[in-house]
N, C-alpha and C positions, 0 to 999 in steps of 0.2 A: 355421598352428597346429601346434606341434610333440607328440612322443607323450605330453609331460606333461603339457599343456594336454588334451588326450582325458582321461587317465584321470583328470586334476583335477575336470573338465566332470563325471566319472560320478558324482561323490559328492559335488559343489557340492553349492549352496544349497536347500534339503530346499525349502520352499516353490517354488521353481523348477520342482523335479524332478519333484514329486509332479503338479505343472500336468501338465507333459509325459507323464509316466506314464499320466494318466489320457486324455490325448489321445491316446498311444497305443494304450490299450484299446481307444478306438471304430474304430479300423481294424479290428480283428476283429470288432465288431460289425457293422462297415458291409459285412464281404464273405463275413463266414459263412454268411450268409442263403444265397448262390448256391452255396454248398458242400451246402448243408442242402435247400432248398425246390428246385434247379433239379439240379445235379447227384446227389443223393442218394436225391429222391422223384420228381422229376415230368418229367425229360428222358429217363430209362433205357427206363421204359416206352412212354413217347408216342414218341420217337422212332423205337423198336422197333416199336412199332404204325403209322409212317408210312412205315418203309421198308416192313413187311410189306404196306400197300397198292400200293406199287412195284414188286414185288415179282413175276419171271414164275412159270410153272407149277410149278417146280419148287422156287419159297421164296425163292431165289437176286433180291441185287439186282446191278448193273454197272456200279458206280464207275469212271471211266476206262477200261472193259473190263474192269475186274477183277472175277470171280466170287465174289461175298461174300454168306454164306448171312445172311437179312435179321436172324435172331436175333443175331448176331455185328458186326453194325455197328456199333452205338453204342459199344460194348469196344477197338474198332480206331479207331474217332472219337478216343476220350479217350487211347489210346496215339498216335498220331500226334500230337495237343496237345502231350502232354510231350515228343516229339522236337524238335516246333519251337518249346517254351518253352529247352529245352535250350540250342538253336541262338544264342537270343537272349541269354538272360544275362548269357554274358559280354561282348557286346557293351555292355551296361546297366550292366554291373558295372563293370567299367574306364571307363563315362564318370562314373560315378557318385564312383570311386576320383581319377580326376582333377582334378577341378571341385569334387566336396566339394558339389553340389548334388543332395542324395539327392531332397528331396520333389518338382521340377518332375518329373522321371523317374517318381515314386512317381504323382505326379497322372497325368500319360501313360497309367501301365498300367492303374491302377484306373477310368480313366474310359473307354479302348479297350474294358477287361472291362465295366464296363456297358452301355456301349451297344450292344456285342453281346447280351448277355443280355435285353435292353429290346428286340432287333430279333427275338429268339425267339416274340415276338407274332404274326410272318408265317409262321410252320413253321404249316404244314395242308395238306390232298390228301397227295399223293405227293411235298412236298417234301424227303424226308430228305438231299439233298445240301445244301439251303438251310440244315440243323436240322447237319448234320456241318461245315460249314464255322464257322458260330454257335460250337458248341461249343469246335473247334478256336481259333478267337482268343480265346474267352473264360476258355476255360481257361489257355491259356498265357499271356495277360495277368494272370491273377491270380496262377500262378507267378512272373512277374517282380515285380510288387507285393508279394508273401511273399519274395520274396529280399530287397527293400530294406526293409521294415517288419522284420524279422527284426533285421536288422543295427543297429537303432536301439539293442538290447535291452542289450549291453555300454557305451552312450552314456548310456543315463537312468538306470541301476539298478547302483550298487557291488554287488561280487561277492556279500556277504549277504542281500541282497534279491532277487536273481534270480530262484532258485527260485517266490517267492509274486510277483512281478511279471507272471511268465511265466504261472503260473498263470491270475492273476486276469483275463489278455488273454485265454486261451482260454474263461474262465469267461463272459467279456462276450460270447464270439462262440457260444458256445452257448445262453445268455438269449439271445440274441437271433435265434436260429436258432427256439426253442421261440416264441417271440412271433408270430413271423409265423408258422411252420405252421397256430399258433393258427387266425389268419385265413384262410391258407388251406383247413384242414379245414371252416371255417366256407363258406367260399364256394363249395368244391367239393360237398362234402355238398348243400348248396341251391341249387346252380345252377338250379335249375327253376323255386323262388320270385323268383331276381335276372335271369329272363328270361336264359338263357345258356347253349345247349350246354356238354354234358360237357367235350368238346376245346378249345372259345372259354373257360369256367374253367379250364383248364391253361393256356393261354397268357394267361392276364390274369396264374396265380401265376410264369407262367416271365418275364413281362415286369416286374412288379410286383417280383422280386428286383433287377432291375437301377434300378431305381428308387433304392430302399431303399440300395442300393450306391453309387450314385452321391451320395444328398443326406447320407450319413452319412461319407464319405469328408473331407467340408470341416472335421468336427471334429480331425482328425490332423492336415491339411494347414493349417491355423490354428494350433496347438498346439507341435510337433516343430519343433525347430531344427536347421539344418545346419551341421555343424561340417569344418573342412578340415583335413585333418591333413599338415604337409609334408612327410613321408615317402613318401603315394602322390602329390607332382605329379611329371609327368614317366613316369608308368605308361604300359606298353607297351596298345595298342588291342586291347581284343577277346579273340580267343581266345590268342594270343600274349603276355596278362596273366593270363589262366588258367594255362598252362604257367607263365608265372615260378611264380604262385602255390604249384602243387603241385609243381613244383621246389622250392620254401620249405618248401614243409610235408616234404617229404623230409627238411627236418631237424629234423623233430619227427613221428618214425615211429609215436605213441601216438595222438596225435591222426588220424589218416589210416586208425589201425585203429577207431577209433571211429566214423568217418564209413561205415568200411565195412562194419560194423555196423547202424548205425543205417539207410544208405540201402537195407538187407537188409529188416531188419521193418517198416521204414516202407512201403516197396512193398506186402507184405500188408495194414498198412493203410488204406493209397489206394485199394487195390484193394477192398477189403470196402465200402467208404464208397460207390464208384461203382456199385457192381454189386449191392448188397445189395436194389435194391426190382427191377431184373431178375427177379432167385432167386427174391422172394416173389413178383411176379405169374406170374412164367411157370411155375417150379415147382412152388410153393405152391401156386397155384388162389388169391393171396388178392386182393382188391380194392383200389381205390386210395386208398380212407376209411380199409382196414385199414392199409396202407400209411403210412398220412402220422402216424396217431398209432402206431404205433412207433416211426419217426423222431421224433416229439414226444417219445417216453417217450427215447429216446436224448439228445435235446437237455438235458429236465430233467433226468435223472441225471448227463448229461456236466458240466453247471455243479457238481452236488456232487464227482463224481467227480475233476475238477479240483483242486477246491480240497482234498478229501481226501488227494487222494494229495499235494498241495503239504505239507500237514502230514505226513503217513505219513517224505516226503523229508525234513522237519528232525529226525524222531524217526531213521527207521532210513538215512539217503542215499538220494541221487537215485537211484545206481545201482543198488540194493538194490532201488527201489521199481520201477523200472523191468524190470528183470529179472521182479520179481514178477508186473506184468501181463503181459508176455510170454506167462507161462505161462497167466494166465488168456485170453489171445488166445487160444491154442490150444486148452486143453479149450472157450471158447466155440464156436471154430468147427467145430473136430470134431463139436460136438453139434450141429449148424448141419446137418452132414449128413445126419444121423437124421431130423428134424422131416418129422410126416407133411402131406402136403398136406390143404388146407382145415381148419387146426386154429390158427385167429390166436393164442392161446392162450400155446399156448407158442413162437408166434413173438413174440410180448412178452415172451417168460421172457427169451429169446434177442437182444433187444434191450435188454433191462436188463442181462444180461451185457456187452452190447458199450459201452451207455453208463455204465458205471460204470468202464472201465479206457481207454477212448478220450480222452478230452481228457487226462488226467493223463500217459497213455503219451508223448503227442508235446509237453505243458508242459513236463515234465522234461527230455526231449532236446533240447528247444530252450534250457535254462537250462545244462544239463550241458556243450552243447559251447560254451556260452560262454565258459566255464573254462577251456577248451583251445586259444583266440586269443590269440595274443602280442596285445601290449599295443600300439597304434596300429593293427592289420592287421584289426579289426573290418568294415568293409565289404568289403576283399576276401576273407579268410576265409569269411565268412558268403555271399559271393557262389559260392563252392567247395562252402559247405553245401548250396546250394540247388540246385545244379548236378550236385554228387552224388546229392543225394534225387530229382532228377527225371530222371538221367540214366540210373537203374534204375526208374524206375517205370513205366516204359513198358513193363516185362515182366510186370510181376502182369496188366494186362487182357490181353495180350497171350497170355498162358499162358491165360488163364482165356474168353479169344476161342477159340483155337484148341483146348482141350481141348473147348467146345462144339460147334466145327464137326466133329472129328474123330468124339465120341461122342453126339452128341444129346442130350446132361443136363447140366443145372444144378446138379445135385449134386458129377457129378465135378470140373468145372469148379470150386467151391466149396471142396472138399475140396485140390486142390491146391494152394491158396494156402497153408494150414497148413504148407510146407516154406520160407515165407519166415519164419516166426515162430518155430521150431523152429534155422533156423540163425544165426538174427540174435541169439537167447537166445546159442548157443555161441560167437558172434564175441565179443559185448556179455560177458560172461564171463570172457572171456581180457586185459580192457582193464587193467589197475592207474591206475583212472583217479587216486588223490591222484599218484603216480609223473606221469603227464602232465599236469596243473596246474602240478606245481614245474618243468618240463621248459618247458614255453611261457613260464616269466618271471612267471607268478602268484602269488598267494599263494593257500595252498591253504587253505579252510573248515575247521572244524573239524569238521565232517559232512560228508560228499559222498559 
């Protein structure tokens, strides 16, 4: 199928489309959950509470001999993840570019990430190496699964629909983030009534995600079609398909400033999202009830916020809107630092801030640099996207691991993420993105 046939394919037969579209949404429904319920609320804490049972006289756990203070483990768990999602990609990405058979590979990662997530049921005692290895494949299985769901988005959706397509995918994967918390705040709150240690309710909701992840994945993988484009047969293996890649993209120097950009304040935040219920149990003094409806009030406002900023984008452009929260990323977190312990209060103030510019921040730049993929190069492109955003994101925990073990606080720790938000504004800034639209072979929106 050659590159007319692709971008034929994206603005085909509306009845078609819209099938697929919607099929595509529930991919994000089906794995936001483990973003939301396992990585965001309830692994940060309990894990950190299972190495600190591990843990000798002095705090200190010893991974392979290495000295790591027990507070800082879970921060270096989740940055190793993204080195060895890294690792894999573009192995994934170039088979995926060859064969033109994205969803067997898509099924592969999202069902490797459940059923680790589902095996998070056995983390109890002192086993935080059993709960770091967990994490490790699950995260970075979900990373490869978000490179190839990603890549569908310039296949189902012509360039004017993007914006509110992209939108509506994050919007499903926040409902559906908020739906289950639901249950879980229900089950954890009452663990006593449903006969069930505190710890034995966290691992029903940390296994319960993967569940959820695996029986909602069969909606996509039914739905989305795989289209072969014969321009990538014949693509080099691996990492050596990467390099062509950004050898290619060196001839579209707008686009590659964009990614460098975006893979800037997206690291900030990745990083807010993993480490944010850390900061409040261990810093805060707050609890894990206070804990999970935050994250709920996040969930619901991220579904409006979504779709809000999807319309904000066709009044003022993507990049405008984008920019915009930027800025509110940063006065939220700065304030992030101030907040006094045991005051849940206005750690919900501070969670409505974060869920009202979070799903919109990262719909946008997933719609935005669709615009900037020449025309057939859709899966390896986006295989570059994904490769860039996770080939930096292993510095936000990593920064915010290591500012903990250095100085003992969660606050500073916190507070230096706000320099990935502050220079990813100035990157994101300097892009002329209609200039890189017309540059990739596009046609440029009338808004953007």
């Amino acid at each position: 199928m050659g590159t007319d046939t692709v971008r034929t394919d994206a603005a085909g037969g509306t009845a078609e489309r819209r099938r697929e579209q919607r099929g595509w949404y529930f991919y994000d429904w089906a794995c936001s959950v483990y973003s939301t319920s396992v990585l965001t609320v309830f692994l940060g804490p309990y894990l950190t509470s299972v190495a600190r049972s591990a843990a000798d006289a002095s705090g200190y756990v010893h991974p392979l001999g290495i000295p790591v203070r027990s507070g800082s483990f879970f921060a270096y768990s989740v940055s190793l993840s993204v080195i060895v999602a890294v690792l894999v990609m573009p192995l994934v990405g170039a088979a995926a570019d060859r064969t033109g058979r994205k969803k067997p590979l898509l099924a592969a990662a999202a069902y490797t990430g459940a059923a680790a997530t589902a095996g998070m049921f056995f983390l109890d005692g002192d086993r935080y190496l059993l709960g770091g290895v967990l994490l490790v494949v699950a995260n970075a299985a979900q990373s490869v699964a978000m490179m190839l769901y990603n890549s569908y988005l310039p296949q189902i959706a012509p360039p004017e629909e993007r914006d509110a397509v992209s939108s509506r995918g994050w919007a499903f994967g926040y409902a559906a983030g908020a739906l289950v918390l639901v249950a879980d705040l229900v089950l954890y709150s009452g663990h006593d009534s449903f006969g069930l240690s505190e710890g034995m309710a966290v691992r029903v909701c940390l296994a319960s995600a993967g569940l959820w992840w695996g029986a909602f994945a069969l909606v996509p993988l039914r739905r989305l079609r795989d289209r072969r484009s014969a321009a990538r047969e014949g693509a080099a293996p691996g990492w050596r398909q990467l390099a062509a890649t950004v050898r290619d993209m060196r001839r579209h120097p707008l686009t590659l400033a964009f990614l460098l950009a975006y893979l800037v304040y997206n690291d900030g935040i990745q990083t807010v999202i993993s480490q944010a219920s850390v900061y409040g149990s261990e810093e805060l003094d707050l609890g894990q009830s206070t804990l999970i409806v935050a994250v709920l009030l996040v969930q619901v406002l991220a579904v409006a916020g979504a779709l809000l900023l999807g319309r904000l984008a066709r009044r003022y452009g993507a990049k405008r809107t984008v920019l915009g929260s930027l800025v509110a990323w940063t006065v939220t977190l700065a304030a992030g630092y101030f907040l006094p312990a045991g005051a849940p209060g206005w750690f919900f103030v501070l969670a409505a801030g974060i869920g009202l510019v979070l799903g919109g921040s990262q719909a946008l730049s997933r719609s935005l640099f669709s615009h900037l993929v020449p025309p057939g190069k859709e899966a390896e492109y986006f295989s570059a996207y994904e490769v860039s955003d996770r080939g930096m994101s292993w510095l936000g925990p990593l920064l915010f691991g290591l500012t903990y073990q250095l100085t003992g606080s969660y606050r500073d720790a916190i507070l230096s993420l706000v320099a990935f938000f502050v220079i990813g504004f100035l990157l994101l800034a300097r892009v002329p993105v209609r200039r890189a639209i017309g540059d990739a072979g596009n046609p440029v929106p009338e808004r953007i």
